[in-house]
N, C-alpha and C positions, 0 to 999 in steps of 0.2 A: 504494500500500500504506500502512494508517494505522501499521500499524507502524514505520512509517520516520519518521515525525513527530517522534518521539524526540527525533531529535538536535537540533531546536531547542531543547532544555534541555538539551545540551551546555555544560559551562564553559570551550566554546571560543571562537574569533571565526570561526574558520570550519570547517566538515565536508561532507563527498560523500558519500554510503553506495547502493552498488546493488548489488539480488537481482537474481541470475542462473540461469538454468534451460537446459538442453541446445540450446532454439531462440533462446537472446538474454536482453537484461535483461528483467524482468519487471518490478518498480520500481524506482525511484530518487528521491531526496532531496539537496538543494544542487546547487551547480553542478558540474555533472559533468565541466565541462572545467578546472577550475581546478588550476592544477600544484602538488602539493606534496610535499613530502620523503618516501619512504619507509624510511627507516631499514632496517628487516633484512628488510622485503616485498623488498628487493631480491633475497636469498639465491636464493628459488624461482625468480626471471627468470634467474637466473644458472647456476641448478642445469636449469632447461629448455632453455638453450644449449647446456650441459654435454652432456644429452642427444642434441641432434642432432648436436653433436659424435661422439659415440660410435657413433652410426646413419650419420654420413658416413663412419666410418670413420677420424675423424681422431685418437682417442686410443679408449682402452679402457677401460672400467671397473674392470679389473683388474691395471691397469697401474701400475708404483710411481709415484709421487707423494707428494712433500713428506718428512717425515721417514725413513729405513732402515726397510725394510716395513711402511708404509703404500701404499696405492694410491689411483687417481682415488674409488671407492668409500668407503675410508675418509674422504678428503676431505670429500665428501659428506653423509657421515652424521655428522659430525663425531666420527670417531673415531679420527682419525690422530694424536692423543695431543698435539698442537700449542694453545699457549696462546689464548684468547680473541683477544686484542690484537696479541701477534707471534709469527712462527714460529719460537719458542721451545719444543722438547720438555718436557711434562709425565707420560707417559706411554704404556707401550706401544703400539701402533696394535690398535685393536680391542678392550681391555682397559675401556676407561671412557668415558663419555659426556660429552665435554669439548667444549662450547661455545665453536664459534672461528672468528670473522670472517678472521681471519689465516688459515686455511685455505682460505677462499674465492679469496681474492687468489694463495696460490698456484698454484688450481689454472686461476684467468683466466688468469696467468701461462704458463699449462703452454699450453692451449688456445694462445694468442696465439701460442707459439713452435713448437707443430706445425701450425696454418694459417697460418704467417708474416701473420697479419691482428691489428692490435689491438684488444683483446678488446673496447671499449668497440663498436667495428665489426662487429665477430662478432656481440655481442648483438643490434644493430638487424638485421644483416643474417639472424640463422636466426630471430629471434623477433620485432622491435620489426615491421618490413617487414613482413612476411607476415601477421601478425596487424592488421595497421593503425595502430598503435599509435603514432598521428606527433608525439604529443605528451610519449612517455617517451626518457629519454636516461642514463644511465650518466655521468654526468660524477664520479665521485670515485670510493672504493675499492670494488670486486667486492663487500665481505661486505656495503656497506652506505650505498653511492654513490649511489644511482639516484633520478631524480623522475617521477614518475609521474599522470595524474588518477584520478576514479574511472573514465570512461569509456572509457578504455584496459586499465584494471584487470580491468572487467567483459568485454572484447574475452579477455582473457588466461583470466579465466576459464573463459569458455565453451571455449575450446581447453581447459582441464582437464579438462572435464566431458567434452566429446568433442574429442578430440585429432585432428590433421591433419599436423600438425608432428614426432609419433614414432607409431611403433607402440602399438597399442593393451596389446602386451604389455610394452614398455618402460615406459608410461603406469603399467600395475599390479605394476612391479617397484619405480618412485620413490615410488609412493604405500602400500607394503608394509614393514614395518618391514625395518629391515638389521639387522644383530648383535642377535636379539635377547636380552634378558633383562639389560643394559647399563643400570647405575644412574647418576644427574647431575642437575647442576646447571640446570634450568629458567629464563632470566630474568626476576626478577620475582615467580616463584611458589616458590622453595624447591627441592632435593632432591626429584626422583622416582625412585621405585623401582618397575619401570623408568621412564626417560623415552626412549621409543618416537620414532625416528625414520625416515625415508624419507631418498629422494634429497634431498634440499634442502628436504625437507616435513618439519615436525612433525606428526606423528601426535596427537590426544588419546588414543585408548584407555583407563587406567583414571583419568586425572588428573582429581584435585579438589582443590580449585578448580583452574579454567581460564580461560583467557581466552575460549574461547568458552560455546555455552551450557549447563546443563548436560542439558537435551534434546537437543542436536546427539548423532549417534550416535560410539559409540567409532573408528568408520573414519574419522571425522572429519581430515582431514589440510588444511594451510597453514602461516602465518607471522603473528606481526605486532610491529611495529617501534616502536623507540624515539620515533619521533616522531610517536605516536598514531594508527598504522594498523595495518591487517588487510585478511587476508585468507583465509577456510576456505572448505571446499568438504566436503560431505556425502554422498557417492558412493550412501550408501543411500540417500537422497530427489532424488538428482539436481539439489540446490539450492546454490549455493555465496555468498557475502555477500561485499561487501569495504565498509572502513569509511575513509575517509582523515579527517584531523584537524590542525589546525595547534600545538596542546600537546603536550609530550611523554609519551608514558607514565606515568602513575604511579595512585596510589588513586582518581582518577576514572573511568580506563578500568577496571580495575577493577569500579568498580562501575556503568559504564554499558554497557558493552560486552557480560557475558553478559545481560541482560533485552533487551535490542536483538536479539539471537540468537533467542532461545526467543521472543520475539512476531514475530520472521519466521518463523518455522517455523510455531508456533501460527496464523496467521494464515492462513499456505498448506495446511495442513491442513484449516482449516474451510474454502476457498473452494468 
């Protein structure tokens, strides 16, 4: 794909990026097996264990978790009123859309103590395992530990695209907005009203600017992390992108990141 050429005018020293479609990758760019940091891509690996947790039976979506009436769900959508950083209460559970890595952690936490398994094991064992993924590991905190390549990324994706690992109805309950009409803090981009959430997924929906493109459609749901990755998926066009980077987020992803978007799209469109 020439649109993936891109990123060799990245102002980084190194990037992966592969499109993925329902039967596998379709293109890719840089070395695909090269491990690096993903910052809060980890949230969705974390939020899709979460899920099979809940299909195994082993905790419940609607079960309290973390602050007085919050639940696994609130967790999730991050709206269990708990700070960014620690599981410090800012907030009633369900009331506001507060951004919280510290929420993730409790709910590994939670996982790890009703499968007596530790969660960094949980993860490999319902998600990294089964999807192949021999090259991703959980070695630091739930909201934002995990390293990853693209080639694993893109394994992960296509499980979004067509799921093996939950139910296909589960699949469209994570990727569907929770609480909606729930106003916050976006990082990076400011205050949205709403900013549209999922299980573990950000939603785009009406947001602009966005990290992705601004053709990706509004079902548009992923993540992408502090230290210069992504990853969205496009449920209307059955396309999903993941981008890894070794710079940390800031006004270059920005401004490199949606044109990389909209000429992968643009590009699969005219084939």
């Amino acid at each position: 794909m020439h649109s993936l050429d891109a990123i060799e005018h990245w102002p980084v020293d190194h990037a992966a990026v592969a499109v993925i479609g329902p039967d596998g990758r379709i293109g890719a760019a840089g070395d695909q097996d090269r491990v690096f940091a993903l910052a809060s891509v980890t949230k969705p690996l974390v939020a899709y264990a979460a899920l099979v947790a809940v299909e195994e039976g082993a905790i419940e979506l609607d079960q309290p978790a973390g602050p007085p009436g919050a639940t696994v769900r609130h967790l999730l959508a991050h709206t269990s009123g708990l700070a960014f950083g620690e599981p410090t209460v800012q907030s009633a559970p369900g009331t506001k859309r507060i951004y919280s890595s510290a929420g993730f952690e409790v709910l590994a936490d939670l996982i790890a103590t009703e499968t007596d398994i530790a969660f960094p094991d949980y993860l490999h064992e319902a998600v990294f395992a089964p999807l192949g993924m021999s090259a991703s590991i959980l070695d630091g905190p739930a909201g934002h530990g995990a390293r990853s390549s693209a080639a694993d990324l893109a394994r992960f994706a296509r499980e979004l695209l067509s799921p093996t690992l939950i139910s296909a109805e589960t699949a469209r309950e994570a990727t569907g907005v929770q609480f909606p009409g729930l106003d916050g803090l976006l990082p990076g981009y400011g205050v949205q009203r709403p900013n549209d959430w999922g299980l573990g997924f950000e939603i785009k929906s009406g947001k602009a600017p966005h990290w992705t493109g601004a053709t990706n459609s509004p079902s548009t749901y992923g993540h992408f992390g502090q230290s210069g990755t992504f990853l969205w998926v496009d449920p209307d066009r059955s396309i999903a992108c993941v981008a890894l980077a070794d710079r940390a987020f800031g006004d270059w992803a920005k401004a490199a990141w949606p044109p990389l978007s909209e000429a992968v799209l643009a590009e699969l469109a005219g084939a």
